[in-house]
N, C-alpha and C positions, 0 to 999 in steps of 0.2 A: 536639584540635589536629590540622590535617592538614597532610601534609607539600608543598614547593614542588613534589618528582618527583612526588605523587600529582595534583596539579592539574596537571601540568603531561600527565601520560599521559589524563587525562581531554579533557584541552581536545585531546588530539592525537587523540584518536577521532572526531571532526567532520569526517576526513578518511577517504574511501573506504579510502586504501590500508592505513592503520592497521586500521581495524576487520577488515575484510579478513584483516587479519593475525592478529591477538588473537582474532576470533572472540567482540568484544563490542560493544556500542553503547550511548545513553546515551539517556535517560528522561528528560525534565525535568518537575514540574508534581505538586502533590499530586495531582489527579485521574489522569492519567497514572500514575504510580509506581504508584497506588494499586491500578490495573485490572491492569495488567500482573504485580503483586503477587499479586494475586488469582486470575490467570490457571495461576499456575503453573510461568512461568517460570520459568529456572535464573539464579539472585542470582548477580553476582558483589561485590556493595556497594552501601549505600544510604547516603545522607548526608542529613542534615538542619538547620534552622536551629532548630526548635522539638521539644523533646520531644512523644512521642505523637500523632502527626500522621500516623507510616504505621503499619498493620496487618496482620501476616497474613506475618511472614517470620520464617527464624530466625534470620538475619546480624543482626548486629551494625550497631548504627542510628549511625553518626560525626556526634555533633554539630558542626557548622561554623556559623562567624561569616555572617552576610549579606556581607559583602565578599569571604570565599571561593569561597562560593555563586557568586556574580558573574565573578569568576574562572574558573569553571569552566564558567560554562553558556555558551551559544552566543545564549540570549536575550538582548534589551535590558532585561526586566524578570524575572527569576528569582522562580519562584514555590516560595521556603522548601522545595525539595530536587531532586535530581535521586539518579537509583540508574541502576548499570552492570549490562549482563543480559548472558549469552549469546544468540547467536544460533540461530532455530530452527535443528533441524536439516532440510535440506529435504529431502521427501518426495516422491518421484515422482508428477509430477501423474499423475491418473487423469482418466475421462471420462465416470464416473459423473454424473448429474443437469446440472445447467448450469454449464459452465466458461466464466470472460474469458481471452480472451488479448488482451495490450498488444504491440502492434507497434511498437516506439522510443516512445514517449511519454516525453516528458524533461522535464515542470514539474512538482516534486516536490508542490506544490499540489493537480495533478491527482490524478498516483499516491496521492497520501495520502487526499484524497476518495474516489476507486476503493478503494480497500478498503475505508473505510468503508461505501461499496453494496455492495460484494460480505456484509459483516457481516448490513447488515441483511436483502439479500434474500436469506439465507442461500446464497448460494454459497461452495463449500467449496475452491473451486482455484482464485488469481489466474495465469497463465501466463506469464510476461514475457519479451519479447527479450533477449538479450544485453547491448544497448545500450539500453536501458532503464531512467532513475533508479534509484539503488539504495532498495529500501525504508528500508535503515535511515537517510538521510539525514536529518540532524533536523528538517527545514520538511515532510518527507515524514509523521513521527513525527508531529509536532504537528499535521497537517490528520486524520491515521487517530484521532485522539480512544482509543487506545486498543486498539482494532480488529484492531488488527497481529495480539496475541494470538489473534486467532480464525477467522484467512484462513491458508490454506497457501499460500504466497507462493514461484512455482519461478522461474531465470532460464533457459534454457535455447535449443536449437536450434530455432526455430517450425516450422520445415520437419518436422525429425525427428517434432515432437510431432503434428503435426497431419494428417503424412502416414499415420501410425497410428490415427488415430481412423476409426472406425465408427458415427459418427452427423452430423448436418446441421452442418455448418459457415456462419457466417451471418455477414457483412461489412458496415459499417457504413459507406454511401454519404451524398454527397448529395442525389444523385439515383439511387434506383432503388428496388425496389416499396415502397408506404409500409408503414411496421411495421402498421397496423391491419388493412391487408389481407394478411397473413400469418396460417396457423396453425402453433402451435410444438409439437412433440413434448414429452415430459417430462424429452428433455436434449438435449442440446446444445452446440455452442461461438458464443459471439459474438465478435468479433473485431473490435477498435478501434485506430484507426490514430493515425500521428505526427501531433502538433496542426497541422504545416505543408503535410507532404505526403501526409499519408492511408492509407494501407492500402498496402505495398509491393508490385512485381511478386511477388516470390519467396513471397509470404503469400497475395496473392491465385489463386495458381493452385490453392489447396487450397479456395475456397470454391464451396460447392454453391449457398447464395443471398448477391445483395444484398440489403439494406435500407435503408430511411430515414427520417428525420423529416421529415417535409412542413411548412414552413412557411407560415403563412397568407396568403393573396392579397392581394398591395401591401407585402409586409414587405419592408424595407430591410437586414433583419440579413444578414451574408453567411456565419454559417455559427455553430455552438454550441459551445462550451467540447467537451472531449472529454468530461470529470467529466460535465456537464451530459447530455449527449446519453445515455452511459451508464444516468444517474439514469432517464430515461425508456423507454429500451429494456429496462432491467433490469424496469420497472414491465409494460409489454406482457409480455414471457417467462412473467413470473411468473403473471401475473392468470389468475384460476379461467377 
């Protein structure tokens, strides 16, 4: 049995300033629970609708009714648990190997995608503005598949960070040299801008190159998802 204040401090973490406060965020989704479980996270409670469904923690599993579940979660269709984690604690990005830095980007959609490529094409430092979706946002949660766990995720001053760095800073246009005719050092920063207005003054005075994705001759499209555009720059960076 869980209690109304328990549901009810759950469902208040959906909100920036809560989480903020607590210093925890919420999971929803046996796959979800399951990674982040695995990952090593710091539990703060897991809940359930079916016994033996998560693995791998030493808290205490509260079984809850499907209408509690419901109550609690943020989704339309709750998938039999959600569990509350602390948040990393964040680590000074570094500028080792290849780092993203997100200039305002504010569709948690995106953000959540973005870390998911940062996952796979193993970058190890996401860098984010100020103003920039919070990771732990739940539509953010649900696009990183997981991910979250395995990205050091900083929000911090982009000027500060980037006026410190010692390697190629590189801006993502859409018009200016195409990514293919680029060669890329073994690190680096990329640098991806607000889905409306692009890559700020105060961001851009710290890069050393533009870049772009060329679109093909007669295209009508006016310009790519930010996620999107990333996916394929991230893809260039990497490639042997």
């Amino acid at each position: 049995m869980v209690a109304k204040s328990e549901i009810k401090f759950i469902k208040s973490l959906q909100l920036k300033k809560n989480r903020m406060q607590h210093g925890l965020f919420v999971a929803e989704g046996v796959k979800m629970v399951q990674d982040l479980l695995d990952s090593g996270l710091r539990v703060h409670s897991v809940y359930a609708t079916e016994e033996g469904i998560f693995s791998g923690t030493q808290e205490e599993i509260t079984l809850i009714s499907a209408s509690d579940l419901k109550r609690m979660s943020s989704l339309r269709s709750p998938n039999k648990g959600l569990a509350v984690f602390y948040m990393h604690g964040e680590d000074s990005p570094g500028y080792e190997g290849w780092n993203i830095v997100l200039d305002d980007v504010q569709d948690p959609g995106n953000l959540g995608t973005i870390i998911r490529l940062c996952d796979w094409f193993g970058i190890r430092n996401l860098v984010c503005s100020r103003e920039t979706v919070d990771c732990y946002n739940p539509k953010v949660l649900q696009a990183t598949m997981g991910s979250i766990a395995r990205v050091n995720i900083s929000y911090t001053d982009l000027s500060e960070y980037l006026a410190a760095a010692n390697c190629p800073v590189y801006g993502s246009y859409m018009a200016a040299t195409p990514v293919y005719s680029s060669e890329f050092n073994a690190n680096g920063i990329l640098v991806m801008g607000n889905e409306a207005h692009g890559i700020s003054e105060n961001v851009a005075r710290f890069l050393t190159d533009k870049i772009s994705i060329p679109s093909a001759p007669g295209s009508g499209a006016e310009s790519l998802n930010v996620a999107t555009a990333t996916a394929i720059l991230l893809y260039e960076l990497k490639r042997p």
